[in-house]
C-alpha positions as CSV (number, residue, x, y, z in Angstrom):
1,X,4.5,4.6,-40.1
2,X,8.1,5.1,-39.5
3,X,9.1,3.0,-36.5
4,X,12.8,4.0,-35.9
5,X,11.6,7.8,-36.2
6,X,9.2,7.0,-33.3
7,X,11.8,5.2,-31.0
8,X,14.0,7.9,-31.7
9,X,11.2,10.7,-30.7
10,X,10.4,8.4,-27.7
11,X,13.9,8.2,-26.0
12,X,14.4,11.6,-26.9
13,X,11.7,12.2,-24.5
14,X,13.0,9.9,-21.8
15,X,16.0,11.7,-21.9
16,X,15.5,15.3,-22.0
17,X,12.9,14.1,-18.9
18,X,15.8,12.4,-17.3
19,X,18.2,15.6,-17.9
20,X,15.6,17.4,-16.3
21,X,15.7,15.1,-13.1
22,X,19.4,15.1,-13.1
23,X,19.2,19.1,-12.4
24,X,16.1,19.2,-9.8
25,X,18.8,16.0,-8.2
26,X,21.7,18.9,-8.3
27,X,19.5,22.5,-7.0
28,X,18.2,20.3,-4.0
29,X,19.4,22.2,-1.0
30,X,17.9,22.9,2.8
31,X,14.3,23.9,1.6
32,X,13.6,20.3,1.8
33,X,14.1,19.9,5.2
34,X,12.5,23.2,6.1
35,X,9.7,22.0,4.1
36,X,9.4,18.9,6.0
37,X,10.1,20.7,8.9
38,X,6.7,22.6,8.7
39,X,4.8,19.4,8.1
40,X,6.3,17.3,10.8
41,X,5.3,20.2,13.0
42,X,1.9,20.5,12.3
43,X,-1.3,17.9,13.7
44,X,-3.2,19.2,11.0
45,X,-3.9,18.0,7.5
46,X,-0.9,19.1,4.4
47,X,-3.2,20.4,1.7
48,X,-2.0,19.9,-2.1
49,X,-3.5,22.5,-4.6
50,X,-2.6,23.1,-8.0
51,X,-4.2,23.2,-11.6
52,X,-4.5,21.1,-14.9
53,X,-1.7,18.7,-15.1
54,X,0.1,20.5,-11.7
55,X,-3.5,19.4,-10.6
56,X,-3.0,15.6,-11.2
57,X,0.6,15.4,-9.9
58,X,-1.0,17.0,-6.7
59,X,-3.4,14.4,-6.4
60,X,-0.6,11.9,-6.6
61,X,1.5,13.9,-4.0
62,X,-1.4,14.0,-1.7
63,X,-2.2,10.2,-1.8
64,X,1.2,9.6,-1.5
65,X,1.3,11.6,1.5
66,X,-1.8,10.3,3.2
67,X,-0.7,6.5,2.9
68,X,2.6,7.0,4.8
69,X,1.6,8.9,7.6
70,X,1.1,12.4,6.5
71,X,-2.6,13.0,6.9
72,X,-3.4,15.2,3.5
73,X,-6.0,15.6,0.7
74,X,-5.9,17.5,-2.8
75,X,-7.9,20.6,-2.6
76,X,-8.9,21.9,-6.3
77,X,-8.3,25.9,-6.3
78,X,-11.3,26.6,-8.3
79,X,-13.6,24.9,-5.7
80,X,-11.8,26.5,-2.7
81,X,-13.0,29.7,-4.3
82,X,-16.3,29.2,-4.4
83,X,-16.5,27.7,-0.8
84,X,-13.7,25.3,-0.2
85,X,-11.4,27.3,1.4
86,X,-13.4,26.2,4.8
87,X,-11.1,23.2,4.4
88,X,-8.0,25.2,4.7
89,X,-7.9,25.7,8.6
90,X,-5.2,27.6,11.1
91,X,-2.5,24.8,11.7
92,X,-2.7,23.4,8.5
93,X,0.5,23.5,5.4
94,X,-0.7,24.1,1.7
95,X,1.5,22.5,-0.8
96,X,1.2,24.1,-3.9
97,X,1.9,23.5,-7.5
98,X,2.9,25.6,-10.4
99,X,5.7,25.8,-12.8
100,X,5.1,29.3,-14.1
101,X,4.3,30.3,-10.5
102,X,1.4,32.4,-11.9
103,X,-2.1,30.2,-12.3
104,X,-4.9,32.9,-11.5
105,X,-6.8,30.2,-10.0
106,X,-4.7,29.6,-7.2
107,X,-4.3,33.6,-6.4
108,X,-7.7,33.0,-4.0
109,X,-6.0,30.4,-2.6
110,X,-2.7,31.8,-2.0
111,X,-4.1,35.6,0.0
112,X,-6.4,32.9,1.9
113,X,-3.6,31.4,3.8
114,X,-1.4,34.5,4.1
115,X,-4.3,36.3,5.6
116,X,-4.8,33.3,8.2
117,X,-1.0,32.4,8.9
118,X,-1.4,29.2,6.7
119,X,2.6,28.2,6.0
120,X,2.5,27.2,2.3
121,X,5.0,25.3,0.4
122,X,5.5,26.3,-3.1
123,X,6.7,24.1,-5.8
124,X,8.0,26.5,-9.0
125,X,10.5,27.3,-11.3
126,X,10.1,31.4,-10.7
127,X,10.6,32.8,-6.9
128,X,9.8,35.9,-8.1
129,X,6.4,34.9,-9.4
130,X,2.7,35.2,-7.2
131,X,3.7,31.7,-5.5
132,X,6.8,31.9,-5.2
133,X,6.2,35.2,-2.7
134,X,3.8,33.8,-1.3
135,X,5.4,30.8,-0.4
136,X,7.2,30.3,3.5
137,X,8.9,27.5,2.1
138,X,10.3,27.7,-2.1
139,X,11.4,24.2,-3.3
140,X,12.7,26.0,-6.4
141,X,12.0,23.5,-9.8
142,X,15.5,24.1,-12.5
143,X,14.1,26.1,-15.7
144,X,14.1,23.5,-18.1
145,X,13.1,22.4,-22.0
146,X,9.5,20.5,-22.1
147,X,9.7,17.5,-23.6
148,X,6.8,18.2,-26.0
149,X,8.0,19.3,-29.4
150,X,6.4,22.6,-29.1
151,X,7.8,23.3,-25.6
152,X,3.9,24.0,-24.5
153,X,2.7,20.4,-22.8
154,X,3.9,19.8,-19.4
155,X,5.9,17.0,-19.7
156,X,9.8,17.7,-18.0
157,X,7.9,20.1,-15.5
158,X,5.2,17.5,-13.7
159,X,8.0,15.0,-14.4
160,X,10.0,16.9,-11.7
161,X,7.0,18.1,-9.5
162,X,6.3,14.3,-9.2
163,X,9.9,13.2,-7.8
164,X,9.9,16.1,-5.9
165,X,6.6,15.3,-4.3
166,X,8.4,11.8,-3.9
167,X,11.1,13.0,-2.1
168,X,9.2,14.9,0.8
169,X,7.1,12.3,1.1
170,X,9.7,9.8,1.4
171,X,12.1,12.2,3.7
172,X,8.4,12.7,5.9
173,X,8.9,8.7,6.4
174,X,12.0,8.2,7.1
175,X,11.2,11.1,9.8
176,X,8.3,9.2,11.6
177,X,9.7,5.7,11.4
178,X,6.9,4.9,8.9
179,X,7.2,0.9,8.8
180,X,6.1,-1.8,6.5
181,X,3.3,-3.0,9.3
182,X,2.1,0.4,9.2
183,X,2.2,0.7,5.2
184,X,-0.5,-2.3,4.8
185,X,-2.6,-1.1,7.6
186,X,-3.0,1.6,4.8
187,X,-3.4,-0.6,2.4
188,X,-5.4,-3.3,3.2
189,X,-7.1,-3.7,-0.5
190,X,-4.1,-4.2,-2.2
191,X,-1.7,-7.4,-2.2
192,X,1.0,-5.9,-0.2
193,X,-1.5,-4.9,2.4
194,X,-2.9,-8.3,2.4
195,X,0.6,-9.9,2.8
196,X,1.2,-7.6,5.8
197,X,-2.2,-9.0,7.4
198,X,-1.8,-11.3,10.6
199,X,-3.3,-15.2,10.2
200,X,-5.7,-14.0,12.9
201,X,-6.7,-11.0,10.7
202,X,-7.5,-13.2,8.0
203,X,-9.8,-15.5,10.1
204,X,-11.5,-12.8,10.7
205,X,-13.2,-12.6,7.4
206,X,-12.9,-16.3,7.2
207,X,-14.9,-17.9,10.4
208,X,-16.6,-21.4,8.5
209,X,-15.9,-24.2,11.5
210,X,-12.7,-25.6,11.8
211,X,-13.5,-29.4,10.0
212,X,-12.3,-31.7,12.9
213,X,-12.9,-35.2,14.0
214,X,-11.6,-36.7,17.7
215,X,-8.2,-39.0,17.7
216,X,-11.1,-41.9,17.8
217,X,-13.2,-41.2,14.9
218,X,-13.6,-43.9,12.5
219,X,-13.0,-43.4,8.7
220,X,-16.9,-43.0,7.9
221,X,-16.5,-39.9,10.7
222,X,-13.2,-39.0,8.5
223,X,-14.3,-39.3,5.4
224,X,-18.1,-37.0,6.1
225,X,-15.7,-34.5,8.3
226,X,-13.6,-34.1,5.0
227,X,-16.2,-33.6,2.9
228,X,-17.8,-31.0,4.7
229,X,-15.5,-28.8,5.3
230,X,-14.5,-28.6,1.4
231,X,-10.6,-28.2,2.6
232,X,-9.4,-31.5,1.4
233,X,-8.4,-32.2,5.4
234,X,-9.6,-32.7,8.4
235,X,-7.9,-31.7,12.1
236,X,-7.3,-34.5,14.6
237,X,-8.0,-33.7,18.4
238,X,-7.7,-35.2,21.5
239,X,-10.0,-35.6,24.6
240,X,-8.9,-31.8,25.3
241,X,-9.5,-30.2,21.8
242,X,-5.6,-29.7,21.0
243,X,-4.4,-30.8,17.6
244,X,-2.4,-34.2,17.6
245,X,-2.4,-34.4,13.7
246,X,-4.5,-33.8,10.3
247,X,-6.0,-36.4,7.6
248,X,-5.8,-35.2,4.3
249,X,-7.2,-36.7,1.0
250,X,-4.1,-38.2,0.1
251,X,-3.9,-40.0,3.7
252,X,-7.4,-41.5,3.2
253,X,-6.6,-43.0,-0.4
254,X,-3.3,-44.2,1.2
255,X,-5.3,-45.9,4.0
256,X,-7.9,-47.5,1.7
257,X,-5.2,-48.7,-0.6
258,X,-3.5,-50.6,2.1
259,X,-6.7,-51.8,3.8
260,X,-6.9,-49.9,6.6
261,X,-10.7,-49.4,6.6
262,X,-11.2,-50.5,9.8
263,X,-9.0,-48.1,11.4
264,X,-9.4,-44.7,13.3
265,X,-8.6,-40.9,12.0
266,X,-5.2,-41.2,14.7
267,X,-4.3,-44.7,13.1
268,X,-4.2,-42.7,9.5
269,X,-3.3,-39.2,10.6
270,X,-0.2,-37.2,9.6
271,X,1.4,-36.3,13.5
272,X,2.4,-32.8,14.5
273,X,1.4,-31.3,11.3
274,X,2.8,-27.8,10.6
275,X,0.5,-25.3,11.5
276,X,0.6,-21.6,12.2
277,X,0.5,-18.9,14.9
278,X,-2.2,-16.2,14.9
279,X,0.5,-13.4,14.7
280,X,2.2,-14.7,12.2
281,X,2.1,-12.0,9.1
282,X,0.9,-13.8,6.2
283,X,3.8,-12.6,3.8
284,X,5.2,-15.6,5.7
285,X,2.8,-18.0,5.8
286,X,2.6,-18.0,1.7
287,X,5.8,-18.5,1.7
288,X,5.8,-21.3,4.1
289,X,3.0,-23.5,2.2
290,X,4.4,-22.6,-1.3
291,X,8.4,-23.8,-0.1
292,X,6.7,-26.8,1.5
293,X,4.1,-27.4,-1.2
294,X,1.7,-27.7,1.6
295,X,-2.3,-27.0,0.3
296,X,-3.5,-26.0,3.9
297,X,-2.5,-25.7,7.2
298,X,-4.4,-25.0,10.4
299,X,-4.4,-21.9,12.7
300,X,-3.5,-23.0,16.2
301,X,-3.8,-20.7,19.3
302,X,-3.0,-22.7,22.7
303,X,-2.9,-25.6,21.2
304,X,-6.3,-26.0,19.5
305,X,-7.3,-24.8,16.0
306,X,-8.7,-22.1,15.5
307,X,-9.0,-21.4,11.9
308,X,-7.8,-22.7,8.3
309,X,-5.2,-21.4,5.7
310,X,-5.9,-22.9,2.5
311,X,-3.6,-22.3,-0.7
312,X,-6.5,-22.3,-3.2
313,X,-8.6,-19.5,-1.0
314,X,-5.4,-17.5,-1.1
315,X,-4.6,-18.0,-5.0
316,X,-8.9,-17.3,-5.2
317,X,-8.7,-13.9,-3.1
318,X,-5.2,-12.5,-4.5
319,X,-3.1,-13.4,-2.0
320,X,-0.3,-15.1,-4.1
C-alpha cells in the first residue's frame, strides 16, 4: 500500500472536480433564471428524471426541491415507460438529466412532454443532442475531464449536475421567501426541524401533568409531588393556579439541612422562576437552560403552567 500515491490520486480528484465547478461557475448565464422562471410559474409538481448515476443526483435534486417549497418527486424513465408517464401531467416542468444528452431510456420520456406542452429543463453538456432539442430551457454543463482514471465513471459530470441542481433550488428560495420556520415545518424528524419547533409544539407530544403543589403545601405534599412527577421539581401555585415559584431537589436538601421541616412549599420555593412562553421556538429555549445551567423550566400560558421542559428529555430525544 503506497499511502502518498493514494493522497496524491485523491486530491487529484478533488481538484480536477473543483476545476470542473470553476467552469459550470463561469458558463452560468440567463438560462437559470428562465429555468426558474418556468417553475415559479407553474402550481404543478417539477419532475426530475434521469438514469444511473444522473438517476441518483436527480433524486437529490428532487428532495432538495420538495423540502424548500418546490413541490417535486424523481420520476425513473424506465417506469414512466411502462406506465408512469400518468404522473407527468399538463402544467407540470420535467427536469432532466444527462451529460451525453443521449440516454435511450429517457427518449419515451422526452416525445411524452413535447407531445403534451410539458416545458422541460435539460441539464447537458451537448445542445445538439436528443435532450438538448428537446429541452425549452438548456442549462448547458462545460465539456469537461472525468475524474476517473479511465475518463468512463461519472465523477466531474454529477459533480456539476449536483451544484447545479443546488443552485436552482437555492435561486427557487430566495424567490419565494423560503424561511427558516418554514424549513423545519419540512423537517420535523431532524434536529434542525426540532429546534425550529414551538414549546407548545413540543407539549404536544409531551402532555404527563404538570407536578404542582399549592403555595401551602407542606414538605411531605413537596416531597410526594417531586417524586411523582420524576422532574426533580415541583411548580408552586397560588389560590388561582398561577405560578409563584418552583421547589427543586436541591431546595428540599437545602431546607432539610437547615431545619426547615416544618415549613411550607412557598417558605422553601425559588420565587419567579424563569419559565417559558408557548411560542417561544425551542432553538431558544436550549439555549436558555444550557447558558443558565438550568435542568427544567416550566411552560407558562396566562400565568399558569402548562407544561414542562426538561434538559435530560431533550438530551434523551435529540434535541441538544
Amino acid at each position: 500500500m503506497n499511502f502518498e500515491r493514494d493522497l496524491d490520486l485523491a486530491r487529484n480528484v478533488i481538484r480536477i472536480e473543483r476545476n470542473a465547478l470553476e467552469q459550470l461557475e463561469a458558463g452560468l448565464d440567463e438560462s437559470i433564471d428562465r429555468a426558474a422562471d418556468l417553475i415559479m410559474g407553474t402550481d404543478r409538481h417539477v419532475i426530475v428524471a434521469g438514469v444511473g448515476k444522473s438517476g441518483h443526483i436527480g433524486q437529490k435534486i428532487a428532495a432538495s426541491l420538495a423540502s424548500t417549497g418546490t413541490p417535486s418527486f424523481f420520476l425513473h424513465p424506465t417506469e414512466a415507460s411502462h406506465g408512469d408517464l400518468g404522473m407527468v401531467v399538463p402544467g407540470s416542468v420535467v427536469i432532466a438529466i444527462s451529460y451525453s444528452g443521449e440516454s435511450r431510456e429517457l427518449v419515451d420520456l422526452l416525445r411524452y412532454c413535447r407531445g403534451n406542452k410539458v416545458p422541460v429543463i435539460g441539464m447537458t453538456r451537448a445542445p445538439d443532442s436528443t435532450l438538448g432539442r428537446h429541452s425549452s430551457v438548456l442549462l448547458a454543463l462545460p465539456i469537461v475531464d472525468e475524474a476517473c482514471p479511465n475518463g468512463l465513471a461519472p465523477t466531474s459530470s454529477t459533480t456539476m449536475s449536483l451544484a447545479l441542481g443546488d443552485a436552482l433550488t437555492i435561486v427557487l428560495m430566495a424567490r419565494r421567501g423560503f424561511s427558516r420556520e418554514e424549513f423545519g415545518f419540512r423537517h420535523p424528524g431532524g434536529k434542525l426541524g426540532r429546534s425550529l419547533q414551538t414549546a407548545a409544539d413540543y407539549l404536544a407530544g409531551h402532555r404527563d401533568p404538570v407536578p404542582s403543589v399549592p403555595a401551602e403545601g407542606d414538605l411531605h405534599e413537596v416531597i410526594m409531588a417531586i417524586s411523582e412527577g420524576r422532574k426533580g421539581c415541583v411548580a408552586v401555585l397560588d389560590k388561582d393556579g398561577c405560578l409563584i415559584g418552583m421547589v427543586t431537589d436541591g431546595d428540599l436538601r437545602r431546607a432539610m439541612l437547615a431545619g426547615k421541616l416544618a415549613g411550607n412549599a412557598e417558605s422553601i420555593m425559588t420565587p419567579s422562576p424563569r419559565t417559558i412562553s408557548p411560542d417561544e421556538r425551542m432553538s431558544a429555549v436550549i439555549k436558555r437552560l444550557t447558558e443558565h445551567r438550568i435542568s427544567n423550566a416550566f411552560v407558562v400560558e396566562d400565568g399558569r403552567p402548562v407544561g414542562i421542559v426538561d434538559l435530560k428529555d431533550l438530551l434523551a430525544e435529540g434535541y441538544v
